[in-house]
C-alpha positions in Angstrom: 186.4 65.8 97.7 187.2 62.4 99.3 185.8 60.7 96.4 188.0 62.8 94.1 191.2 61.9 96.4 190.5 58.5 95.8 190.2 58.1 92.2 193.7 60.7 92.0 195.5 59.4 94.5 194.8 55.9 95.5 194.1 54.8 91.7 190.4 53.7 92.3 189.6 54.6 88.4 188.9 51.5 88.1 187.4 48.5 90.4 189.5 45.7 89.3 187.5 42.5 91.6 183.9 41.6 89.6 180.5 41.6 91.1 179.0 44.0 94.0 180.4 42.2 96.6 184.1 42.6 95.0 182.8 45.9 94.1 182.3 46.9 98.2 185.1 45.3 99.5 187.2 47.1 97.0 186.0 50.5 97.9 185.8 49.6 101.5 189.8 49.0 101.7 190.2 51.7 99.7 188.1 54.3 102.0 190.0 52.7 104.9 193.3 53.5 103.8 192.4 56.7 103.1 191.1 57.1 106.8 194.3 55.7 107.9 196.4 58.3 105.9 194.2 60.8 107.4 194.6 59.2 110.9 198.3 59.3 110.8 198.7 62.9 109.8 196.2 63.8 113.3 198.6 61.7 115.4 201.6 63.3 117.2 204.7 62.3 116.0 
């Protein structure tokens, strides 16, 4: 499912940086804004 979300939602269809290492860091900002959207829906407003 959270793979899903991030190819529908956060438009990772695609890596657009070349090479593994693009490849990782890529996904890895990706993943982490999609914690941080997650994060801020737990917090009390």
């Amino acid at each position: 499912m959270l793979f899903a979300h991030l190819k529908r939602h956060l438009g990772l269809k695609r890596l657009r940086l070349r090479g593994l290492s693009g490849a990782t860091e890529e996904f890895l900002l990706a993943a982490t804004a999609q914690n941080l959207k997650r994060l801020a829906k737990l917090a009390p407003a």
